[in-house]
Every structure is written in C-alpha cells, then in structure tokens.
C-alpha positions as CSV (number, residue, x, y, z in Angstrom):
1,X,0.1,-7.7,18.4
2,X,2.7,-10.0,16.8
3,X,4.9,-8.9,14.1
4,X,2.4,-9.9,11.1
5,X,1.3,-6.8,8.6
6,X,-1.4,-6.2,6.5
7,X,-0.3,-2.7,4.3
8,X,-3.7,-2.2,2.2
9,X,-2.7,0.4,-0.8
10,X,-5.4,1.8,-2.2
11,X,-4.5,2.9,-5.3
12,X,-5.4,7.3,-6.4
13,X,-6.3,7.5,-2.2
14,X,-5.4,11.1,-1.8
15,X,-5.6,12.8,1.4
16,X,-8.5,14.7,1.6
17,X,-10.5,11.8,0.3
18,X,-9.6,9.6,3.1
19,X,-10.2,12.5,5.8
20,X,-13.8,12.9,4.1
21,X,-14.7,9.6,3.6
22,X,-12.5,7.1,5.6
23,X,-14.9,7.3,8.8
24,X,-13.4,4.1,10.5
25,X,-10.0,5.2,10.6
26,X,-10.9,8.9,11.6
27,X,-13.0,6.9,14.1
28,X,-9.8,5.2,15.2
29,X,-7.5,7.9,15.0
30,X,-9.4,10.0,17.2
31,X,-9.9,7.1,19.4
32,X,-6.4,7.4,19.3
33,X,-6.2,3.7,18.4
34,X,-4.8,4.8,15.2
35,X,-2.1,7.4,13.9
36,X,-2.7,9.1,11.0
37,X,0.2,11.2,8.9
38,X,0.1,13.3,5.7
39,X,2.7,11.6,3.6
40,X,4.0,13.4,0.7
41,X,4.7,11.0,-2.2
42,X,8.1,11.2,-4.7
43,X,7.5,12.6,-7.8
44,X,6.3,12.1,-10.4
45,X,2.9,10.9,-8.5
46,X,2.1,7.8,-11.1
47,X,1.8,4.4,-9.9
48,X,4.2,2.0,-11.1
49,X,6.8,4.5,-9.9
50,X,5.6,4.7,-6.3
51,X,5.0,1.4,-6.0
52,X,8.6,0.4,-6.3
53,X,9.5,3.7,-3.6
54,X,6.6,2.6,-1.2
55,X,8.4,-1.4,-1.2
56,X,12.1,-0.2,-1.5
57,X,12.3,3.0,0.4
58,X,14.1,4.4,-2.2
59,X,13.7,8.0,-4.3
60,X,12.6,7.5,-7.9
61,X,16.0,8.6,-9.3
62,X,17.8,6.2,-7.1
63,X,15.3,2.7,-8.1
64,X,14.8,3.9,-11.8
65,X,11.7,3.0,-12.2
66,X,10.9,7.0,-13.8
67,X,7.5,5.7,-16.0
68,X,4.8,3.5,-15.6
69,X,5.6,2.2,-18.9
70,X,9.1,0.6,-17.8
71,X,8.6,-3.0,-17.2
72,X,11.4,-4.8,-15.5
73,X,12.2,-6.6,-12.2
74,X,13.1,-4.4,-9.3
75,X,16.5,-4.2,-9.1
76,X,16.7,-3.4,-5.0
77,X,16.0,-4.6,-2.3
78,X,12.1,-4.7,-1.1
79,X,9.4,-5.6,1.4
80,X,8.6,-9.4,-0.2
81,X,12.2,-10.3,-0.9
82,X,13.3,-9.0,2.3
83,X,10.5,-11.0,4.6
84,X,11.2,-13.7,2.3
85,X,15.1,-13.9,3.1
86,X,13.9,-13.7,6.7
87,X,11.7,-17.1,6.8
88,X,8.3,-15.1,7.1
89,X,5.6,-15.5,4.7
90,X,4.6,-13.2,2.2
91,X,1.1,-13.0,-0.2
92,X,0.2,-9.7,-2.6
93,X,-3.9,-9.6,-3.9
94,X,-2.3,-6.8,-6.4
95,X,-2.9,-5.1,-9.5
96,X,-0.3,-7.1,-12.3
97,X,2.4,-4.2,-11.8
98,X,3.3,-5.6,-8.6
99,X,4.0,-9.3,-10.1
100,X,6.0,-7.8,-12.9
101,X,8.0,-5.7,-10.2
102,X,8.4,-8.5,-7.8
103,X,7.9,-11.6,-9.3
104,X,10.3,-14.2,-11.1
105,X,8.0,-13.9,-14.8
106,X,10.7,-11.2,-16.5
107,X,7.9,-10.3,-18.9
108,X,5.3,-8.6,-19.1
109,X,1.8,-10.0,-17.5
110,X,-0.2,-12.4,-18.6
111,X,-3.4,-12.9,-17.6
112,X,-3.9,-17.0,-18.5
113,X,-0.7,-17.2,-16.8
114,X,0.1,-15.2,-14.3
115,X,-3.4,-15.0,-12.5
116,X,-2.6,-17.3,-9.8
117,X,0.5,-17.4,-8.7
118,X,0.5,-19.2,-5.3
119,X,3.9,-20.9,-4.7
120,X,5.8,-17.9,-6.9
121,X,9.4,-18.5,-7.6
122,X,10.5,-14.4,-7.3
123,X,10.0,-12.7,-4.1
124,X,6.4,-12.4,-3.8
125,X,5.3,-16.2,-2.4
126,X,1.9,-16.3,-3.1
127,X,-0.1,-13.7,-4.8
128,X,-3.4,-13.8,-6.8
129,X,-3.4,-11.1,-10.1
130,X,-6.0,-8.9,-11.6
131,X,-5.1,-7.1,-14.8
132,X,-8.3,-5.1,-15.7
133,X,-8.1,-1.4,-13.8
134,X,-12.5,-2.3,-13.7
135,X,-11.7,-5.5,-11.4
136,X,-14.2,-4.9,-8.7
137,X,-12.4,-3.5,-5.7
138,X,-14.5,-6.4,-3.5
139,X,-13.6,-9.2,-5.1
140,X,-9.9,-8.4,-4.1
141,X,-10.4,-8.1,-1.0
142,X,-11.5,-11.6,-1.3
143,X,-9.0,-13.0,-2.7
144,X,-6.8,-11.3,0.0
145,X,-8.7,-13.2,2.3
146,X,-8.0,-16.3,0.8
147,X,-4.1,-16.1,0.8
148,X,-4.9,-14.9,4.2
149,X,-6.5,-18.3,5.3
150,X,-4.2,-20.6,3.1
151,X,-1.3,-19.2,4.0
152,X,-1.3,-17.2,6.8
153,X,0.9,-14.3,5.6
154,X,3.2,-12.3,8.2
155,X,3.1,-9.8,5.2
156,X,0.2,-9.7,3.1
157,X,-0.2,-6.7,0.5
158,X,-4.1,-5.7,-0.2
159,X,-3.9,-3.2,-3.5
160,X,-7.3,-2.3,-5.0
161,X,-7.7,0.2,-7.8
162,X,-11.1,1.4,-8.0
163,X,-10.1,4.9,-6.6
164,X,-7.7,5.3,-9.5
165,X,-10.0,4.2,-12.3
166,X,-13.3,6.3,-10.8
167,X,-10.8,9.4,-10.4
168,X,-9.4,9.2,-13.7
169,X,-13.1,9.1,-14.9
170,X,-14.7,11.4,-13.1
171,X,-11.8,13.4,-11.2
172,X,-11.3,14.1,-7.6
173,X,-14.7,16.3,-6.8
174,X,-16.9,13.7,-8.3
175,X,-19.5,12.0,-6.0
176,X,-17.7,8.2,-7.9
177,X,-14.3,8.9,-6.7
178,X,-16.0,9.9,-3.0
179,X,-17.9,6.9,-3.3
180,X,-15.5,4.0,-4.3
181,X,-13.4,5.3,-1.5
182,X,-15.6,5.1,1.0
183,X,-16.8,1.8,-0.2
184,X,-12.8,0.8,0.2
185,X,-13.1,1.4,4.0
186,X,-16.2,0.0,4.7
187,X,-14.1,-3.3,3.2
188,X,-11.7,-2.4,5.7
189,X,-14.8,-2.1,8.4
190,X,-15.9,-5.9,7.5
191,X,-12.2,-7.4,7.9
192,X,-10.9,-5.2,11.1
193,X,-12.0,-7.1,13.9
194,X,-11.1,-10.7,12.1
195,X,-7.4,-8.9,11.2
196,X,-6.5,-7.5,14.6
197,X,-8.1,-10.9,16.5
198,X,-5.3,-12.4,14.3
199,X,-2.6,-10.0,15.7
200,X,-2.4,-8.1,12.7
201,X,-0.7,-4.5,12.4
202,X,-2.9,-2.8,9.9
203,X,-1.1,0.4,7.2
204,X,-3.1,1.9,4.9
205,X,-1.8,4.7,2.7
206,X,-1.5,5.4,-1.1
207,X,0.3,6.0,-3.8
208,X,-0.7,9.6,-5.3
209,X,-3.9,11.6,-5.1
210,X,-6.2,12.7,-8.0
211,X,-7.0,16.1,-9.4
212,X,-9.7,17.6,-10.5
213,X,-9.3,17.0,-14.2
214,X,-8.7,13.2,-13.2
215,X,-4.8,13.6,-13.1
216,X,-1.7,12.9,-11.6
217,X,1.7,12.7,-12.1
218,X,2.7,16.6,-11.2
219,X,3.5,18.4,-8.3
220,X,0.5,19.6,-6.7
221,X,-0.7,18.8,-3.3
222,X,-3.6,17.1,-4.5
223,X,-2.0,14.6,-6.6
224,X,1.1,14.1,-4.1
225,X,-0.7,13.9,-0.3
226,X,-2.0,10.8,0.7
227,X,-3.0,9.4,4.3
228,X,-1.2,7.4,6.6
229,X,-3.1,5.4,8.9
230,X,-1.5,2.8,11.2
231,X,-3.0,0.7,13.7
232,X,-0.4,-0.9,16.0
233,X,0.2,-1.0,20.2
234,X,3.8,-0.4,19.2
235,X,2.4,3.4,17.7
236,X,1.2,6.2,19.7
237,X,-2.3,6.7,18.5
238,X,-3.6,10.3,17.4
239,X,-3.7,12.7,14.5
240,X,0.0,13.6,13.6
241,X,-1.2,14.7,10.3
242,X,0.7,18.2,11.0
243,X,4.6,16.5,11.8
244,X,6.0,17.7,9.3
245,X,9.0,15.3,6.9
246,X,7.0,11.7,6.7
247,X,7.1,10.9,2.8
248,X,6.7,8.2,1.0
249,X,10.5,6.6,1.8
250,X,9.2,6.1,5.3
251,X,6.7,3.3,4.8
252,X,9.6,0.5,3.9
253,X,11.3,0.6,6.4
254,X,8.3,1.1,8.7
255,X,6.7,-2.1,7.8
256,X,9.8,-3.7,8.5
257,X,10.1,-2.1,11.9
258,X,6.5,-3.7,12.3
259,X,7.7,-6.9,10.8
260,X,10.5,-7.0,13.4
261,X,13.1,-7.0,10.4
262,X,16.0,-4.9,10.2
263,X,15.5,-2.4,7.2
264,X,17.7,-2.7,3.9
265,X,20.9,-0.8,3.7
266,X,19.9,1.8,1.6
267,X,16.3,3.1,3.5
268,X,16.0,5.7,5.7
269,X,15.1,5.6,9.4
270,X,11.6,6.6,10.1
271,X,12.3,8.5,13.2
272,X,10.0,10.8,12.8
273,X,6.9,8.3,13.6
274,X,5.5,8.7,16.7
275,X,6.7,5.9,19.5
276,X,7.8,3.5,16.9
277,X,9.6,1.3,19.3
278,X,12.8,0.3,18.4
C-alpha cells in the first residue's frame, strides 16, 4: 500500500453498533486483515468538538473548541493543513462543520456558496459540502468518489451523518439507528476493493456514541466508545479492542504515520497501536 488514506467518520458510530452491525470489518478483523480498537473519545462527546481533537490530536481544553456552537477556524495544526504543507493532496465529502473548521470562509456556512468548494483557499483543497443533517448518507459517498477520481486525494475524509440524525431520533436501541449503520458499511462493502486496488489505507472510527434517550455529550460508555478499524499492511491485523489507553488523540497522528508525515509538535505518539511501523 502507498501512503494515501481514506479516514471515513461516521458521525454518532458508537461501539457496539459497529460490533453488531459492521459485518465487513468484523469480517476483516477476524481475518486479521483488519485491527480494530475501542477508542475512548474526549469529553464532552458532541461533534464539532471532536472533530477538531480527531484532526489535531489535541484535548478539548487545549484546541478550545468546548461547544458545537463555537464557529471559528481551527487555530492548530491539523490533518488537511498539515498534508497540504507537505505537497500531498487533500479532499473532505463532510458535513459544513468541517469547512468552517478548516476552510479559508471565516464565517459561518453557506449553502449557495460554500457547496462546492474544489480548489479551496484554507487547508482543505477540495471538498464538496452538505448542510442538512437528512442529506442521504449515499449520495456522500458519491461525492467522495468524485474528489476521489478528480483529484486523486492522498487524504481524502468521507463524513456521513445519518447515524447521528437516526440516533437522535430514535436513540441507540432502535432498529433506524441499527439500520443506517449497517447501511454505512455496506457503502464501505461497494468501495473496498476499488479503494485498496488504489493503494489506499482505510480508518474508520467515530466521533461519540448514542444513548438510549438519543443523547450525547456526557460521560457514559455509550456515548464516548467508538470503533477503530484500520486496514493497512503496515498494521498487525486482529481484535485489540481490549488494549487498553487508545483515545481519540491517537487517530491524528496515526493518519499521519499512514500518510508518511511526521506528526505536529503538540500530538502524542500512538505507541500503543499494534506494529505501526515507524
């Protein structure tokens, strides 16, 4: 495999969800073509939050980025500014969050604008927008496929958020949330063979989990546990989902270790992921 990524963050995927319904990558893991982790996520377990953690690396109180409701730039360093600086391509197919985190608009989204944004001026390079959480989950995965044959992408973030808006709807036991995360890995299924034939390393994680009630935010182990699945030669294959210490801060600089870039100054070192050479 070459050092090209494709980190697919499905938004609300908790843990359990993926071990019930994610039967391609238990397939692969215990093929051992695939390791899975349980990654604790930072607190609190809302998105826009652990967005900026999962591209920076960083802790919540360190990045600043406490609410879903502050809108600004990211202020750190980050996956698409830091493949950027290196001469490698980047491309998001992202909920508008990601844009107004890592994009040059310094405003908040706007749909007539912002949709299509595929020579960007910020760090993303080219990225294609949805803004409505009901935007169907497999219509972005086609427009992921498009940046992926325009522009061939050595980084290409796929972030669908069906999960999130079935869970908050009908909460974590309901057959909706089951079945929109099922349906996520089946459009995994279609793409895997195309993706790895292109020498793509494949993550696949999220950001929180979903209770019950169709919450998160708190503490629990139900809205803060989320898989960890990564397909690469350069990662011993298996179920690791019992190691304990691999959070959230590790999938940064892990991607970059994929990527063959040097993480920023300020992550930590993912040592505790399985023959991640280095």
């Amino acid at each position: 495999m070459k050092n090209k990524v494709i980190f697919v963050l499905v938004d609300a995927l908790g843990f359990d969800v993926a071990t019930k319904h994610f039967g391609l990558m238990e397939h692969l893991t215990e093929a051992k073509k695939c390791a899975k982790y349980k990654m604790k996520g930072e607190l609190p377990s809302i998105s826009r939050p652990m967005y900026e953690t999962l591209m920076t690396g960083l802790p919540v109180w360190k990045h600043g980025i406490l609410s879903n409701e502050i809108v600004r730039p990211s202020a750190f360093e980050n996956l698409f500014s830091i493949t950027k600086a290196a001469g490698k391509v980047n491309a998001v197919a992202g909920y508008m969050w990601m844009l107004e985190l890592y994009g040059a608009i310094g405003r908040r989204f706007d749909l007539s604008k912002d949709r299509f944004c595929l020579n960007g001026s910020g760090d993303i390079m080219h990225g294609i927008f949805y803004q409505s959480d009901f935007y169907r989950d497999d219509h972005l995965f086609s427009d992921a496929d498009f940046l992926m044959e325009s522009y061939q992408p050595d980084f290409l973030l796929i972030h669908p958020m069906g999960v999130d808006e079935f869970g908050h709807m009908h909460g974590s036991d309901s057959k909706e949330y089951s079945a929109y995360a099922a349906m996520n890995c089946d459009l995994i299924a279609q793409r895997f063979t195309r993706w790895t034939e292109l020498g793509y390393q494949i993550v696949v994680t999220g950001d929180h989990g979903m209770d019950p009630l169709g919450l998160h935010e708190g503490n629990e182990p139900i809205q803060r546990d989320v898989p960890l699945y990564i397909v690469s030669d350069r990662v011993e294959g298996g179920d690791f989902t019992a190691d304990p210490g691999v959070t959230s801060l590790c999938c940064a600089p892990l991607t970059l270790e994929l990527l063959g870039l040097p993480r920023g100054k300020d992550m930590i070192e993912p040592n505790m992921i399985r023959g991640l050479l280095r």
